[in-house]
Backbone as CSV, one residue per row, in Angstrom:
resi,resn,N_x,N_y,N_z,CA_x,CA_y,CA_z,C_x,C_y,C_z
1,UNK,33.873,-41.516,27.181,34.837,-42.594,27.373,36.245,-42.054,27.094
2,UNK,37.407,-42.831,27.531,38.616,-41.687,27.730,39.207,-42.336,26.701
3,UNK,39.851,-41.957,26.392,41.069,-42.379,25.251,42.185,-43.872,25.650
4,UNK,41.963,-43.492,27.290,42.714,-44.905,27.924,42.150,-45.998,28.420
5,UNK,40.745,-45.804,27.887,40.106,-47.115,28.516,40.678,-48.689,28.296
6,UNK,41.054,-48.535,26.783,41.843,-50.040,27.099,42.724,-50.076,27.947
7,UNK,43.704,-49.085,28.137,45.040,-49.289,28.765,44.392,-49.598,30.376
8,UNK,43.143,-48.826,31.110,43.202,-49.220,31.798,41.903,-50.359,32.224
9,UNK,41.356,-50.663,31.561,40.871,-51.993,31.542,41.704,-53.258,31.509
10,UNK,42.747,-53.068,30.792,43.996,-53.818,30.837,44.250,-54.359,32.422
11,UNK,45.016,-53.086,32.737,45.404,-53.051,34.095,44.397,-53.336,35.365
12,UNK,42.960,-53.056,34.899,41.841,-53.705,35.888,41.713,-54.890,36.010
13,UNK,41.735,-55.705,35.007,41.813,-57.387,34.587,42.847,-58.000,35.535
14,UNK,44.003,-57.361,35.713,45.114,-57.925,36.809,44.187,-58.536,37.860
15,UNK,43.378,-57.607,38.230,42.670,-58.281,39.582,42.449,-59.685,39.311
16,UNK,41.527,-60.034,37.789,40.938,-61.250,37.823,42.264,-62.028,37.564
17,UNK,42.996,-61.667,36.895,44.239,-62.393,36.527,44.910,-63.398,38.283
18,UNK,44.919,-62.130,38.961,46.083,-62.589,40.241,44.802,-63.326,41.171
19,UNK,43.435,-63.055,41.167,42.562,-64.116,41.818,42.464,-65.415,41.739
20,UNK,42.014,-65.390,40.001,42.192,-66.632,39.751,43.591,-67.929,39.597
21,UNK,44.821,-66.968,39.834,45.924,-67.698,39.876,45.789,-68.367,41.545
22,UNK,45.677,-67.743,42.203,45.390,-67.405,43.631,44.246,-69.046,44.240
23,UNK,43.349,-68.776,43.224,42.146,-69.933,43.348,42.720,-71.013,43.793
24,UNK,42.267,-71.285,45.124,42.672,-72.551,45.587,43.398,-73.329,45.631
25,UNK,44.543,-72.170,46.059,45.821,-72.842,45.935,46.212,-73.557,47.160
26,UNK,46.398,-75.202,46.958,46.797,-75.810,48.284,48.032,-74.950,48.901
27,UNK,47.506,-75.284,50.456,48.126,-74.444,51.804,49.561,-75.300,51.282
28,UNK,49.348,-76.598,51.573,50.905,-76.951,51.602,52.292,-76.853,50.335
29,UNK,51.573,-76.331,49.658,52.648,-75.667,47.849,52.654,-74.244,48.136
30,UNK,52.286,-73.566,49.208,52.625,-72.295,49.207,53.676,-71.474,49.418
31,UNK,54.680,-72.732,50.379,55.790,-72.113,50.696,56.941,-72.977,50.345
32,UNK,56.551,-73.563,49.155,57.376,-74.688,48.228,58.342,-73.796,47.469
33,UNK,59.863,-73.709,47.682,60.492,-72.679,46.544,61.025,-73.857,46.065
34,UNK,60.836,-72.876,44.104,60.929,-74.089,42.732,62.608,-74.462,42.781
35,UNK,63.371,-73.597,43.428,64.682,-73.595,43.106,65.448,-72.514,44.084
36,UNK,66.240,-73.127,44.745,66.773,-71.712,45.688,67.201,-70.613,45.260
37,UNK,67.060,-69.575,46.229,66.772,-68.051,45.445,65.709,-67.321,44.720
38,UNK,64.642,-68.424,44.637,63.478,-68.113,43.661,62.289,-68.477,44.818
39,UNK,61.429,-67.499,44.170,60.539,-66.934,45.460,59.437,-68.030,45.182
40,UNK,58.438,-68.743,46.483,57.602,-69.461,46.659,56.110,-68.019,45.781
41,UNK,55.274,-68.833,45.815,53.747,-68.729,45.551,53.332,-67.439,46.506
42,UNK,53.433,-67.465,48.213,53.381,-67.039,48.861,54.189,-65.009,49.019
43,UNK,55.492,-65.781,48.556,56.176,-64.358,48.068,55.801,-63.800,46.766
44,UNK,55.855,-64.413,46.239,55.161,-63.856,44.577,53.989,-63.141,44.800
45,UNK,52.694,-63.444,45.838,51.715,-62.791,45.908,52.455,-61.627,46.573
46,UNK,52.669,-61.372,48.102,53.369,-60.594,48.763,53.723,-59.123,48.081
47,UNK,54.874,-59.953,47.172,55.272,-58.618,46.404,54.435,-58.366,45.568
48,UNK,53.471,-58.935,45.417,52.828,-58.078,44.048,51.640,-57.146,44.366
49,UNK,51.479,-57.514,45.761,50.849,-56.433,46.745,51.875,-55.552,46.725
50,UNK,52.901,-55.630,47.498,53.846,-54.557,47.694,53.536,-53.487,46.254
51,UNK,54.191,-54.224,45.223,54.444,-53.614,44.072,53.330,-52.458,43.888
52,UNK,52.067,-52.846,43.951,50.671,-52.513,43.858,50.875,-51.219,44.694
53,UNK,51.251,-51.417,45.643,51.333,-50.250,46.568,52.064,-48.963,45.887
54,UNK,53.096,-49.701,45.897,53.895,-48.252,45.080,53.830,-48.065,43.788
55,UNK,53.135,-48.385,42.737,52.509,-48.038,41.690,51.397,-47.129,42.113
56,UNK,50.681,-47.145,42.565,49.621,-45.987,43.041,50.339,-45.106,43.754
57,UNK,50.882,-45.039,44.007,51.536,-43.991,44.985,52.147,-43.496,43.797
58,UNK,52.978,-43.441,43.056,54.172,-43.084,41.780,52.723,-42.683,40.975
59,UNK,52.173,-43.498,40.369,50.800,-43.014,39.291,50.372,-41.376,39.732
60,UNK,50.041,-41.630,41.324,49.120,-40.271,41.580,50.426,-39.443,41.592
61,UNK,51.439,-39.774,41.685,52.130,-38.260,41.944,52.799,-37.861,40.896
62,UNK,52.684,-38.478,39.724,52.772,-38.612,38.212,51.532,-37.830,37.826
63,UNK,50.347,-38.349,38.148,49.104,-37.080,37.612,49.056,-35.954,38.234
64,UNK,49.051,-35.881,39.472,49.064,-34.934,40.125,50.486,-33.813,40.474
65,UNK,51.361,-34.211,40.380,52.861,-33.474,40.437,53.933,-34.010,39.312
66,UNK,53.397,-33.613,38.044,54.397,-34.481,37.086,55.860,-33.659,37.336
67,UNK,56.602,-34.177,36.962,58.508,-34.234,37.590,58.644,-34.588,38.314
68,UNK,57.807,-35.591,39.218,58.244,-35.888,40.618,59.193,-37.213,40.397
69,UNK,60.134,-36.647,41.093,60.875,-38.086,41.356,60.032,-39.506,42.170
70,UNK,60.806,-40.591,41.089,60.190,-42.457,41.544,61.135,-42.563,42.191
71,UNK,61.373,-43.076,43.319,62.671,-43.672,44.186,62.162,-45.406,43.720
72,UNK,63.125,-45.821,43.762,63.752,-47.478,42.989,63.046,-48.208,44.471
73,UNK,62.838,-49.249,44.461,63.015,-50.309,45.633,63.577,-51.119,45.401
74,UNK,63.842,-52.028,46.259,64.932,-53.711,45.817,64.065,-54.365,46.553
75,UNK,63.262,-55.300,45.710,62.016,-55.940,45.644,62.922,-57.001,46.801
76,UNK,63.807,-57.279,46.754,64.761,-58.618,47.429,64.644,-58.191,48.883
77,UNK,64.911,-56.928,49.280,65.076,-56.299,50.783,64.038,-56.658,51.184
78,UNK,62.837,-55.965,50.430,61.239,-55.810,50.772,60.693,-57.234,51.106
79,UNK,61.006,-58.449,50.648,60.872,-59.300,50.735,61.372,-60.061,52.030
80,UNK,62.985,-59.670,51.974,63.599,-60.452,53.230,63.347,-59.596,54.496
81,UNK,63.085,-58.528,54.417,62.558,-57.691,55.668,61.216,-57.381,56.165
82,UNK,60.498,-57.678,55.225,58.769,-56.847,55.436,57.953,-58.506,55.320
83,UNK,58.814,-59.581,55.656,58.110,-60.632,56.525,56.932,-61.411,55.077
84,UNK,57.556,-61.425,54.246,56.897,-61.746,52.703,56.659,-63.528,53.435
85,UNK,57.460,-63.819,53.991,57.150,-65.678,54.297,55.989,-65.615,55.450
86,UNK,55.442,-64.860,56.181,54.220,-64.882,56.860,53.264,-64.364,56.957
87,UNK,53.541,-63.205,55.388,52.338,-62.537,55.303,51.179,-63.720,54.308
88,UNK,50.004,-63.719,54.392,48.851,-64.430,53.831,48.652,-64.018,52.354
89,UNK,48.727,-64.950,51.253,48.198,-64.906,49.523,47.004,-63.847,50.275
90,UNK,45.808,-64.249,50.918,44.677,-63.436,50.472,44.830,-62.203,51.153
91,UNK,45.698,-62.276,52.470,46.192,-60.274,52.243,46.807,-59.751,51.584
92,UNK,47.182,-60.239,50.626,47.930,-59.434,49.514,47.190,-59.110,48.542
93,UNK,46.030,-60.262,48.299,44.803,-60.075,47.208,43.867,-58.763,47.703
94,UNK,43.872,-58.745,48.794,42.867,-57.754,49.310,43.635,-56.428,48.908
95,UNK,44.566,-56.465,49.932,45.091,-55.269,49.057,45.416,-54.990,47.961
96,UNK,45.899,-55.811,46.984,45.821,-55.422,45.769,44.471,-54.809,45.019
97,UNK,43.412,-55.742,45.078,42.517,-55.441,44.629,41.909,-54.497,45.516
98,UNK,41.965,-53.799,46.254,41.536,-52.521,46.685,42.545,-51.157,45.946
99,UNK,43.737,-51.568,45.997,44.461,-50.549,45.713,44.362,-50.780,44.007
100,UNK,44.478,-51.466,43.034,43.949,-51.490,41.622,42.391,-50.891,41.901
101,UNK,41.493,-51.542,42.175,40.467,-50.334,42.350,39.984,-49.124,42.355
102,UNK,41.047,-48.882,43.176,40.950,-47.332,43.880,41.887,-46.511,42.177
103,UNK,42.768,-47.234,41.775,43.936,-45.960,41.482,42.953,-46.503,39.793
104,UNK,42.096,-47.171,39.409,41.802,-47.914,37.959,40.369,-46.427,38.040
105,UNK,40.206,-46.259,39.100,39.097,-45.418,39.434,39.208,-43.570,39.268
106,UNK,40.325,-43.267,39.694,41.572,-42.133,39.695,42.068,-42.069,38.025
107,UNK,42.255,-43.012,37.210,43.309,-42.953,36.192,41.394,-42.764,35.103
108,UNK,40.368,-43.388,35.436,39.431,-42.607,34.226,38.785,-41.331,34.612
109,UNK,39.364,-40.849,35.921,38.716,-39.368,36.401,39.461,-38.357,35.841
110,UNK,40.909,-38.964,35.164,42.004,-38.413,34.507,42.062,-37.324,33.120
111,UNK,41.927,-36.294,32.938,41.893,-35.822,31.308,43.090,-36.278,30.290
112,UNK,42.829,-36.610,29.445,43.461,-37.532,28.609,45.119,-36.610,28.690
113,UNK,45.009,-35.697,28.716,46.595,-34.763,28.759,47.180,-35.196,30.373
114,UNK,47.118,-35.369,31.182,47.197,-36.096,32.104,48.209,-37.483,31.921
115,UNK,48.030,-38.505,30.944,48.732,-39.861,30.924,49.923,-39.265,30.066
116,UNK,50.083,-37.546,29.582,51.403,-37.508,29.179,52.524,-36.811,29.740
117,UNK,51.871,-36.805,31.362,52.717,-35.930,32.701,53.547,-37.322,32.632
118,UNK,54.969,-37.209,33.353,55.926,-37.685,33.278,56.609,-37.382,34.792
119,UNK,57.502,-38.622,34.852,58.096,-38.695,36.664,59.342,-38.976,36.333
120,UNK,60.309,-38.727,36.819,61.724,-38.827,36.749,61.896,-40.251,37.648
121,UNK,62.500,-41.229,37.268,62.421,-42.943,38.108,64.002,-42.833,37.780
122,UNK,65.078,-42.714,39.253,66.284,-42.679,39.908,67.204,-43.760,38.875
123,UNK,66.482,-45.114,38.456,67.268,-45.765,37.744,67.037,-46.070,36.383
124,UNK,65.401,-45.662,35.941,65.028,-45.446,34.563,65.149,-44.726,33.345
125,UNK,64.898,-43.739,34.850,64.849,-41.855,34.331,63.419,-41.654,33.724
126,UNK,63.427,-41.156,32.924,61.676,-40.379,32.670,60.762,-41.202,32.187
127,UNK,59.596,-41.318,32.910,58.932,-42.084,32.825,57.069,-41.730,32.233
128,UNK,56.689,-41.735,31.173,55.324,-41.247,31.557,54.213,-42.086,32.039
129,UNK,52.970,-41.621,32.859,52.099,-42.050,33.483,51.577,-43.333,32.446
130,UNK,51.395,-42.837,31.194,50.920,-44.254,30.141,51.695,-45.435,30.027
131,UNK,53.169,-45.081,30.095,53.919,-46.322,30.614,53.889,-47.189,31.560
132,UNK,54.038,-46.318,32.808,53.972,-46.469,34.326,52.384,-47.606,34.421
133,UNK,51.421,-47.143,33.615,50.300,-48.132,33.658,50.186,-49.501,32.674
134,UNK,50.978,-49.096,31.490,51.237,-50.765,31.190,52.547,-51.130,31.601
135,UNK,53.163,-50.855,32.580,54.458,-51.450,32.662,53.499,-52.501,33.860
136,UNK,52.778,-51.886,34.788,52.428,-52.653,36.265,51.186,-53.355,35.769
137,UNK,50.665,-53.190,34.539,49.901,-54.166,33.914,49.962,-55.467,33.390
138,UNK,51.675,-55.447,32.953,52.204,-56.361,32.494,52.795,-57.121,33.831
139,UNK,53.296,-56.258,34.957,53.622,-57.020,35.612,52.288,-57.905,36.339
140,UNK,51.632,-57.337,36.489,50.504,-58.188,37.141,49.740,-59.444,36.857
141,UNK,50.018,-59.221,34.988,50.228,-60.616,34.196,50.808,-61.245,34.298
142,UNK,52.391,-60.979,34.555,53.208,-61.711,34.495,53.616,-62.824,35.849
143,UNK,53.222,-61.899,37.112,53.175,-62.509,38.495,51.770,-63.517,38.361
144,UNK,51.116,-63.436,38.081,49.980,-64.120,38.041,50.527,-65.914,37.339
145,UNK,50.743,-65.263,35.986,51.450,-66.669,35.316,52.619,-67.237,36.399
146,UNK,53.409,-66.418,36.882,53.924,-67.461,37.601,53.609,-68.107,38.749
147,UNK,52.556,-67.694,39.515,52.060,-68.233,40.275,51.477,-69.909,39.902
148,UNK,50.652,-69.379,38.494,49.775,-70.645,37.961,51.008,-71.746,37.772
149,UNK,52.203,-71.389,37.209,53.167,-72.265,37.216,54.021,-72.638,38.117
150,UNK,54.245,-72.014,39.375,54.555,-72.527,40.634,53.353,-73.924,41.204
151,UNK,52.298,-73.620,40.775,50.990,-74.508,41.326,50.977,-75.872,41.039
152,UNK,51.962,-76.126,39.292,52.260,-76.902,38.536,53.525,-77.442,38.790
């Protein structure tokens, strides 16, 4: 058993976290925004696919090429350009939970010296892989709760 199993059991739980926020959420509150400027139910999932995406991508090239530079995104662009108001909650679930899968699968194939390779992130600066996995752990908590409270 690895030394990071909580950390990434943590980060596996997101799945159940962002499903069950997800659970049956009426069609017509999906594209309800709480307050202008603030993202509907629908975008909240969206990006947290997105996000998902480039956390695995940054993770592996953090284990596998530590110094590699993180390039930043502006979650706002990604949103107003990559069509976040017509993409579907459950394609974002799918992909998420394939891509948490896949990289929760990668991070215990990991030798424990491994989560202390480190990536240079453009607006953070140095980042190590053990961070990088509870930082998108927390976020995945945190998108989740707001979903449940958009629902409300």
């Amino acid at each position: 058993m690895s030394a990071h199993s909580a950390v990434i059991d943590r980060y596996e739980n997101g799945i159940g976290a962002f499903e069950a926020a997800l659970k049956n959420v009426p069609h017509e509150i999906l594209d309800r925004r709480p307050e202008s400027g603030k993202w509907t139910i629908r975008e909240v999932a969206v990006h947290l696919a997105d996000a998902e995406l480039v956390a695995a991508a940054r993770m592996r090239w953090i284990a596998a090429e530590p110094g590699s530079p993180i390039k930043a995104f502006d979650q706002d662009k990604w949103a107003a350009r990559l069509g976040y108001g017509v993409q579907t909650p459950q394609q974002a679930l799918e992909l998420f939970r394939a891509l948490r899968n896949s990289t929760a699968a990668m991070l215990r194939a990991l030798p424990d010296t491994a989560w202390l390779n480190t990536g240079m992130h453009e607006e953070r600066g140095e980042v190590s892989l053990l961070k990088l996995v509870e930082l998108y752990s927390g976020h995945a908590e945190h998108h989740a709760d707001q979903i449940s409270n958009l629902r409300e």
